[in-house]
N, C-alpha and C positions, 0 to 999 in steps of 0.2 A: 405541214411544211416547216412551221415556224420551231417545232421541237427539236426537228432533225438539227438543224441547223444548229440549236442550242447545242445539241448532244453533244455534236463534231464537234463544235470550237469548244467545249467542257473537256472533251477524246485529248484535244491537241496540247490545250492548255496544262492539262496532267502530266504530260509527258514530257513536255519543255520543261517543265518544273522538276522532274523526276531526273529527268537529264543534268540541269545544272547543279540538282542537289551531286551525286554522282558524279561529278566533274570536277569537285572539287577539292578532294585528295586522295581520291581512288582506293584504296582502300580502310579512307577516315569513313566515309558514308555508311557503306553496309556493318562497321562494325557499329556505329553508332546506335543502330536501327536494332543490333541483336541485343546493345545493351540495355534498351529502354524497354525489351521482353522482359528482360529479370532472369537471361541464361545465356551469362557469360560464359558457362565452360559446355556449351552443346552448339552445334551447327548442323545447319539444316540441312544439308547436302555434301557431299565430300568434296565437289568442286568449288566450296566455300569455304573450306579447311584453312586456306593459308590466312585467312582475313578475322579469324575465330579472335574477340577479343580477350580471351584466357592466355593467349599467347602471350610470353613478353618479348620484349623488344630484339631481345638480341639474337632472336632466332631469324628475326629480317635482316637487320643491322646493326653493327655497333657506331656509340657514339659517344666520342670524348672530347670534349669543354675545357682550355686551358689559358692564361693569359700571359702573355712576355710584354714586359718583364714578369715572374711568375711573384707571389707574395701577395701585401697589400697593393690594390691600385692606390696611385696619388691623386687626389683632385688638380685640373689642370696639366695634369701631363699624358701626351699621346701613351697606349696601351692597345697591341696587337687581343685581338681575343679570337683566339683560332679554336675552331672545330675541325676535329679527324673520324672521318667516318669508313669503314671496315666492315668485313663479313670472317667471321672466324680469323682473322688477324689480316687481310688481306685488304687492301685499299682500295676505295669505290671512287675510281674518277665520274663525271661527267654527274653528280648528284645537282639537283636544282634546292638552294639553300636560301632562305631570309631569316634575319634577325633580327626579334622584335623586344625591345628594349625600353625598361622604362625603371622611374622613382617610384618604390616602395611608398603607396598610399598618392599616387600621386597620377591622373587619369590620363595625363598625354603619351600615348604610346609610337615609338620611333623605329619605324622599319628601314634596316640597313641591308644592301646588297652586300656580298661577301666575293672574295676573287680566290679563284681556286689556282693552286699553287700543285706543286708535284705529292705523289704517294696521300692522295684524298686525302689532303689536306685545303686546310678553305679560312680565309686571314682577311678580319675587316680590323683597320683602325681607327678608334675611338678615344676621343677626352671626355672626360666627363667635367663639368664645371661645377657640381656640388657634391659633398660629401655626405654620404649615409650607403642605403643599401636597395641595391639596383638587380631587377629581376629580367634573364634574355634567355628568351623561348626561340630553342634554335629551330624554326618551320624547315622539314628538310624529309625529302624526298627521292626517293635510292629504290633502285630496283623493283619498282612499281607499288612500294608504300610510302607510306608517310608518316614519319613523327615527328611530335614537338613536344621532344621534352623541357623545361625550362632549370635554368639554373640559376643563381644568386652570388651575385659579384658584392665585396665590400669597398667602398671607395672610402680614404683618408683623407 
């Protein structure tokens, strides 16, 4: 009796965990999982095609990274850093977006909410108070993938 019972709660406890691995960016998981095989450009089933991590990005979506005023950032002065995200030129409203930002060498990482504005467009604004170079992984999630590519601001 005492096995069974083992088994079950080892049964449930697999699966909660398989669950939240899964859950949390839908198609970050399974690709994860094909590339720790060592075969990024095969999939195992054709109903796993779109998740294939040989893919690049912009056959999900596109995404572009810009800063207004555009140039060098200043230290101490506000700067818009807007993200435009797209499908073959077309704009993806309703994307769920974070931005995580942080100093080059430097371990505190700062997640910003972004507000989505018209033509999938998405506008957080930010000061920076020190000068050097500042790395912001835009987490963003569109049409049931997710990327996070990161990009590199210089601040003055």
């Amino acid at each position: 009796m005492g096995m069974k019972c083992r088994w079950a709660w080892t049964t449930v406890s697999l699966s909660l965990a398989a669950g939240l691995v899964a859950g949390c960016g839908q198609a970050a998981a399974p690709s994860q999982t094909d590339q720790s095989q060592g075969n990024p450009g095969s999939s195992a089933s054709p109903t796993e095609m779109n998740m294939d991590p040989g893919m690049t990005m912009d056959q999900q979506f596109d995404i572009a990274f810009s800063t207004d005023p555009p140039g060098p950032v200043k230290v101490n002065q506000p700067v818009k850093l807007i993200e435009k995200v797209s499908k073959k030129g077309t704009p993806i409203s309703g994307a769920y977006i974070k931005l995580e930002i942080w100093k080059d060498g430097e371990s505190k990482h700062e997640l910003v909410d972004v507000v989505e504005g018209p033509s999938g467009t998405y506008t957080v604004e930010k000061t920076f108070d020190k000068p050097g170079l500042y790395h912001v992984t835009l987490h963003t999630t569109a049409l049931g993938f997710h990327e996070m590519p990161t990009k590199d601001i210089e601040v003055q």
